[in-house]
N, C-alpha and C positions, 0 to 999 in steps of 0.2 A: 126292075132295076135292083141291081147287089149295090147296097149302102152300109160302109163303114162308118161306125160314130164312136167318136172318143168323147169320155166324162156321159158316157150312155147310164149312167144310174143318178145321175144329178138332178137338180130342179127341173132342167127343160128337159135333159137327155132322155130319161126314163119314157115322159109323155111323148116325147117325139120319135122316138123308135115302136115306143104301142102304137102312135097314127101311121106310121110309115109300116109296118105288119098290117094293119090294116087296111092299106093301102093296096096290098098284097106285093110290098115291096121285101126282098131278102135283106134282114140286118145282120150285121155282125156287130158287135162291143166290145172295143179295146178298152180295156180297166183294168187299175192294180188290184182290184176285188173283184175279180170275174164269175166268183161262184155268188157272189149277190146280187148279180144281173139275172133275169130270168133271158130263156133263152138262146142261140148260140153266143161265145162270150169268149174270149181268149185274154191272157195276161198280157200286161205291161205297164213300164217300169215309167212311161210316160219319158224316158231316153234313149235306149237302144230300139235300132230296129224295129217297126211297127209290121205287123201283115198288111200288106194295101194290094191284094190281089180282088178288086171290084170297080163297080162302075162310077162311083161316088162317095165321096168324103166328107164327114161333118165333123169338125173338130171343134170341140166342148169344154175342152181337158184348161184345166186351172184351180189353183189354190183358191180359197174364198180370201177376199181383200178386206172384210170386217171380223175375223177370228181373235182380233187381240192385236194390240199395238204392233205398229210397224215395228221393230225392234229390226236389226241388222240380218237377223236368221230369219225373218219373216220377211222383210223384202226380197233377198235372196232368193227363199220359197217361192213367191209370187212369180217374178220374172221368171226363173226356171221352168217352174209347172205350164207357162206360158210361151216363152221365148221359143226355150230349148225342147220342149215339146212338140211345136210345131214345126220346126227345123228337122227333128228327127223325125218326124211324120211326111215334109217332105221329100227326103233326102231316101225314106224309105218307097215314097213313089217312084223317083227319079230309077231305082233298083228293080219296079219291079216290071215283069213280062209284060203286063196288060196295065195301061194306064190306065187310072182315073181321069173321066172327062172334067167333072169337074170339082173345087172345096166350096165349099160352106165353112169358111172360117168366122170363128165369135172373136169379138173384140167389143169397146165400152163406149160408151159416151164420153168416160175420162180422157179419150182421144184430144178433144176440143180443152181443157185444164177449165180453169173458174173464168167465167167470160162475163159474168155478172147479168143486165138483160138485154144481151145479143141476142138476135133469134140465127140459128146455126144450122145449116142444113152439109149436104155430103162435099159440099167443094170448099167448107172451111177449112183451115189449116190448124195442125196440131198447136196445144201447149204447150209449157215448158216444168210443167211441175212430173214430181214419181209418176202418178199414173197416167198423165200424159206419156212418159217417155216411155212405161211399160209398152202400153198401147203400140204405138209408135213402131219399137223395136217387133212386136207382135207381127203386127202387119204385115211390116217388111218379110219376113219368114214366109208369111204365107203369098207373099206376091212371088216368091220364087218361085210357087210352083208355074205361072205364069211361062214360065221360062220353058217350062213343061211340053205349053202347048194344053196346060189346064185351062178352063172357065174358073176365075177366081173373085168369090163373094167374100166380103170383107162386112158382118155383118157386127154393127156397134149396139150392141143393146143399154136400153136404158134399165130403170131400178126395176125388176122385173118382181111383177105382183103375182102370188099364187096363196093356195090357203096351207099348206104343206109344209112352208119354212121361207127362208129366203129373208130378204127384207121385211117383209110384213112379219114373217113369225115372228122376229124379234121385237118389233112393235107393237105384236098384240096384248101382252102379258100386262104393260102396264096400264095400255087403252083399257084393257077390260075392267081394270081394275080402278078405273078414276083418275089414274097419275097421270095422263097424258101429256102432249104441251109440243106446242112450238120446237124447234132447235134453232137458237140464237134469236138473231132479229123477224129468222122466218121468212126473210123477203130472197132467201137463195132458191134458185128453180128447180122443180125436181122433173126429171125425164121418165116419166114411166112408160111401161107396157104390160098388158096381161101377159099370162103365159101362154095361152092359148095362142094370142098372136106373134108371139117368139114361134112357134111351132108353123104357124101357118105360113109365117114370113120364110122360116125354112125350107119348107115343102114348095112354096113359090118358087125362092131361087133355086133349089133344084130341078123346078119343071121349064122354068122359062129360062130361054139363053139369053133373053136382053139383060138379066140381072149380073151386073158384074162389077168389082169394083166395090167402094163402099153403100151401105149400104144402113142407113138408121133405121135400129129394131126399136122404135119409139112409139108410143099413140101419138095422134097427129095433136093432142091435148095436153102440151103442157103446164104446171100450174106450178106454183111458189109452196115451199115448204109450211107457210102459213094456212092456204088452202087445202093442202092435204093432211093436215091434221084436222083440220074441222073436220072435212066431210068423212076422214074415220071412225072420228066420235061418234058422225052421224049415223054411219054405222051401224055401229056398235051401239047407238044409245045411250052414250056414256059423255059426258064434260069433256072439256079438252085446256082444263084452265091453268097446268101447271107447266110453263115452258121451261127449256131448260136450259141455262146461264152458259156461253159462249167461249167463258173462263173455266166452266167445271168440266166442257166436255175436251176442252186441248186437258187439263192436268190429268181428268181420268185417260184420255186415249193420243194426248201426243198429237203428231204428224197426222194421226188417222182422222182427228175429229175435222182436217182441213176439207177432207172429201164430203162431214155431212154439213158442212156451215156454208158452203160456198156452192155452185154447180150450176148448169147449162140448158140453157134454153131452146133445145133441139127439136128440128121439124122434120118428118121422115120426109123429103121430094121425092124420094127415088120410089119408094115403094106408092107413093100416092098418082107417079105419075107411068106406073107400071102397071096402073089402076089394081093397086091390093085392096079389099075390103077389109073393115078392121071389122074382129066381132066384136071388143070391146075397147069402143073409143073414147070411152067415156067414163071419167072418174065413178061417180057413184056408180055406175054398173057394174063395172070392174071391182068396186069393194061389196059390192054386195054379194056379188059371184065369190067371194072369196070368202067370205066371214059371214053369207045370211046362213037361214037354217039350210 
C-alpha cells in the first residue's frame, strides 16, 4: 500500500511511518521540514495543494495546543494548521487522478469539551468550548472527503504518552525533581493512550474497512488527574506532594489552563468492539514503558 502521511516527523508520525516501512508499506511525508524526515519526503506549506497521488492518507498535521498561551495569533495558528490543512489536503484529492481509498484523519478528545464524570464514547456529541469547536470544524473537513467516495476515520486521540516529549516530557522535569503535584482539585479525567497504540490503532483503521467514522484513540483506562499523578511518581520514585493552585495555572496560562483543570472521561467502543488489542492498557505499564530504564 502507497501511504501519504502529513505531520510524519511528529510524536506519532515519525513512529508510524517506521511501522508502516516496516510493514513493507510505501510512505511518503508531506512536511514543511521535509529534509528532517528521513526517507521519501516532499514540502508543504500545510495550505496549497498537497501531492495525494496514493492509496491512503494519514493526516497528522497541527500546531501543538500547549506551546504558550492562547493569545489571538495562537488560536488562529491552531485552527489553521488543522482546519485549513485538512481542507487543502482534501480538496487536493478531490484533484488528483487516482483516489485515495481511504483518511485516517487525527482529531482530540477536546471533541466532547469539559463533561466532568460522563463516561463518553463515539456517538457523544460535541462541546461548545475553543477546542471543542476546533475539533468540530476539523472533522467536518475531513468528512468531505466522504463525498469522495473515501473510507473516512476520524480518529480522537487522547493525551498521548511517549518517552520522547509530548505531554509527559513536559511533566517529567519537575516529577523528576520532587515538585510534582496534582493540577487543581485533581478530580478532572485524563484520557490517555500509549503511543504505541495511537500507531496500532492507525495501522488498524487502515487495514480494516469496518473502521469508519469516529473513532477514540484512548486506553480503555481512564483515570482522574489525581490518579495519574501518583502513579508517575510511582514511576519515577519520587513524591508527588506539591499540587498546583487552580488560580496560578489560569494567571500563568489563561484560557489554556481550561484544557488542564477540566477534561473527559472517554471509552474507545469502537475500537474495543472492532476487537483492537491494546499493548498498553494500562497506566502503570504504560509509564514504565516510557520513563523505566
Amino acid at each position: 500500500m502507497r501511504v501519504l502521511v502529513t505531520g510524519g516527523a511528529g510524536l506519532v508520525g515519525a513512529p508510524l511511518c517506521a511501522a508502516l516501512q516496516a510493514a513493507g508499506h510505501g510512505v511518503t511525508v508531506v512536511s514543511r521540514e521535509p529534509g528532517r524526515v528521513p526517507g521519501r519526503a516532499v514540502g508543504w506549506d500545510g495550505l496549497g495543494p498537497a501531492m495525494v497521488e496514493t492509496d491512503a492518507v494519514v493526516n497528522l498535521a497541527g500546531e501543538s495546543i500547549a506551546a504558550g498561551r492562547w493569545t489571538a495569533a495562537r488560536r488562529a495558528a491552531i485552527r489553521a494548521s488543522r482546519i485549513e490543512a485538512t481542507r487543502a489536503l482534501v480538496q487536493a484529492a478531490a484533484g488528483s487522478r487516482e483516489r485515495p481509498a481511504v483518511l485516517v484523519s487525527a482529531s482530540a478528545v477536546g471533541w466532547y469539551g469539559p463533561r466532568g464524570d460522563e463516561p463518553l464514547d463515539e456517538a457523544a456529541g460535541p462541546g461548545t468550548d475553543f477546542l471543542a469547536r476546533v475539533c468540530r470544524d476539523w472533522e467536518a473537513e475531513a468528512q468531505r472527503a466522504e463525498g469522495l467516495g473515501m473510507r473516512v476515520v476520524r480518529l480522537r486521540l487522547g493525551v498521548v504518552l511517549a518517552p520522547d516529549g509530548g505531554a509527559l516530557g513536559r511533566m517529567l522535569l519537575p516529577f523528576r525533581a520532587g515538585l510534582g503535584g496534582r493540577l487543581g482539585s485533581g478530580r478532572q479525567w485524563m484520557s490517555w493512550v500509549h503511543r504505541d497504540d495511537v500507531v496500532g490503532l492507525v495501522l488498524a483503521a487502515l487495514a480494516d474497512a469496518s473502521y469508519a467514522g469516529p473513532v477514540n484513540a484512548t486506553a480503555p483506562t481512564p483515570v482522574t488527574n489525581r490518579e495519574f499523578t501518583a502513579a508517575l511518581a510511582r514511576a519515577l520514585h519520587r513524591p508527588a506532594v506539591l499540587p498546583v493552585p487552580a488560580l496560578a495555572l489560569r494567571l500563568l496560562l489563561g484560557e489554556m489552563a481550561t484544557m488542564l483543570l477540566t477534561g473527559q472521561r472517554v471509552l474507545p467502543r469502537v475500537a474495543e468492539a472492532r476487537g483492537y488489542r491494546w499493548r498498553l492498557p494500562e497506566l502503570s505499564a504504560a509509564l514504565s514503558a516510557c520513563v523505566g530504564p
